[in-house]
C-alpha positions, 0 to 999 in steps of 0.5 A: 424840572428843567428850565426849558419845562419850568418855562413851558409850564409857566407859559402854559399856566399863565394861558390857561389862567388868562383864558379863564379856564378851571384847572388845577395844579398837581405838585409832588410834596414827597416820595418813598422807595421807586417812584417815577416823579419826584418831589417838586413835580409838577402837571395842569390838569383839566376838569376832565382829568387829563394833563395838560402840562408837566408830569406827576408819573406814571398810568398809576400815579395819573389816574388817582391825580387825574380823580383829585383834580376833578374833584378839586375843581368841582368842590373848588377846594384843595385835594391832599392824596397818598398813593400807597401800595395797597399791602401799606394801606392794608397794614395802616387800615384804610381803604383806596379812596377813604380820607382821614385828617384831610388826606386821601388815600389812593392805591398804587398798583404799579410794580413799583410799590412807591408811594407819592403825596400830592398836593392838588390846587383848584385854580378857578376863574375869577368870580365876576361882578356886573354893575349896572349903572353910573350912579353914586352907588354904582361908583360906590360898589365898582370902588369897594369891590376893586378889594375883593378880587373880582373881575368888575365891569361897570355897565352904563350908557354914556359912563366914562371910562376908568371906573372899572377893569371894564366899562360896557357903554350898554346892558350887554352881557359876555361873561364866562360862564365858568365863573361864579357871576354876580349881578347888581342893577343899580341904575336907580331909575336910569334903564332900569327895565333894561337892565333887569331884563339883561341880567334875567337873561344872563343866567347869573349866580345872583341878581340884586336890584337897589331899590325899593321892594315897591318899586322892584313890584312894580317893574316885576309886574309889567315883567310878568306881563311880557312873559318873563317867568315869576321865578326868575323874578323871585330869585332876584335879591331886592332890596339888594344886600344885608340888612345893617341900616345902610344909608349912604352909597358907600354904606349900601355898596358895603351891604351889597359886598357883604350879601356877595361874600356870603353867597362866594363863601356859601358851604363853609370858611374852607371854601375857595373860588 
């Protein structure tokens, strides 16, 4: 890749990363006999398969990283793919799309008759955190989960600004809807109605209210009343995180952060975001 593609690519790359949008990045780790592309190219795939940027080959070698990145985005894990002519996968006994050790196995069914390992990298915007509130807990969680790579947004009326990479002055939501969202109200009797309703209407991955099961009954109720569905309400985690006899604000931002990690690493240690 010359300097003046490298620079595109990385322009490109960083756009696409900035504008919060999935992709994966395609790179050739090895060839043998013709092939196109070499070893060290590289293309920014969409969700659909189509490339963005960068070159990987040919229509042959296109279509098969075009279907690995797909899936790569989709499962939000890494993709190994072997092209090989199909008289090398007849005489290696695999078939077109099997996958054995971690690799998948592709047809090439160019002229050529070339092979190419591609490695395939989901790149996956980053999860976002909401935290609803001001309060010690609220400051707790905005604190810890700084560590955890998420986007973090404080939300509280009248909350100074510095606590978080974005501090709303309301319960207003604007998030991606191609990142994982998490939720936490912890307003602690501070809009807590308000804000129960915003994240009910946001369509996050997970809500978590800090409080009380009591307390979180009784603003459910009065919900239920105005018409919000009772499984919308159901799905809401309260008390919010894991049961380790959490005590302090820093204890509950702890339970709270872990609760969160299980649920971004749900499908096994393998799985990424």
């Amino acid at each position: 890749m010359t300097a003046q593609l490298a620079h595109r690519f990385d322009a490109a790359l960083r756009a696409m990363r900035d504008a919060g949008q999935p992709f994966a990045v395609a790179t050739i780790v090895r060839t043998i006999d013709a092939t196109s592309a070499k070893p060290g190219a590289k293309a920014l795939i969409l969700p659909d398969g189509t490339i963005a940027e960068g070159w990987v080959g040919g229509g042959c070698a296109r279509a098969a990283v075009g279907k690995a990145a797909m899936a790569a985005i989709a499962a939000g894990t890494p993709q190994f793919v072997s092209l090989r002519p199909e008289e090398l996968l007849v005489a290696e006994g695999v078939a077109p799309g099997e996958e054995r050790s971690g690799v998948r196995f592709a047809r090439n069914g160019c002229p050529s008759k070339g092979s190419m390992d591609i490695f395939v990298e989901p790149v996956l915007p980053q999860p976002r955190l909401v935290i609803f509130g001001g309060g010690p807990v609220a400051l707790a969680l905005s604190d810890l989960a700084q560590r955890f790579d998420l986007h973090r947004t404080l939300a509280a009326p009248g909350l100074a600004a510095g606590a978080a990479d974005v501090v709303q002055d309301s319960f207003a939501l604007d998030i991606s809807a191609t990142a994982k969202r998490f939720i936490v109200i912890a307003t602690q009797g501070k809009g807590d109605e308000a804000a129960l309703r915003a994240a009910l209407s946001s369509g996050a991955d997970y809500i978590a209210f800090v409080g009380s099961r009591r307390k979180f009954g009784t603003l459910s109720e009065k919900l239920i009343r105005d018409g919000i569905e009772v499984s919308k309400l159901a799905a809401v985690k309260a008390p919010a995180g894991l049961d380790i006899h959490a005590i302090t604000p820093e204890e509950i931002a702890l339970s709270i952060l872990a609760e969160i990690t299980a649920r971004r690493r749900a499908g096994g240690r393998e799985g990424q975001e």
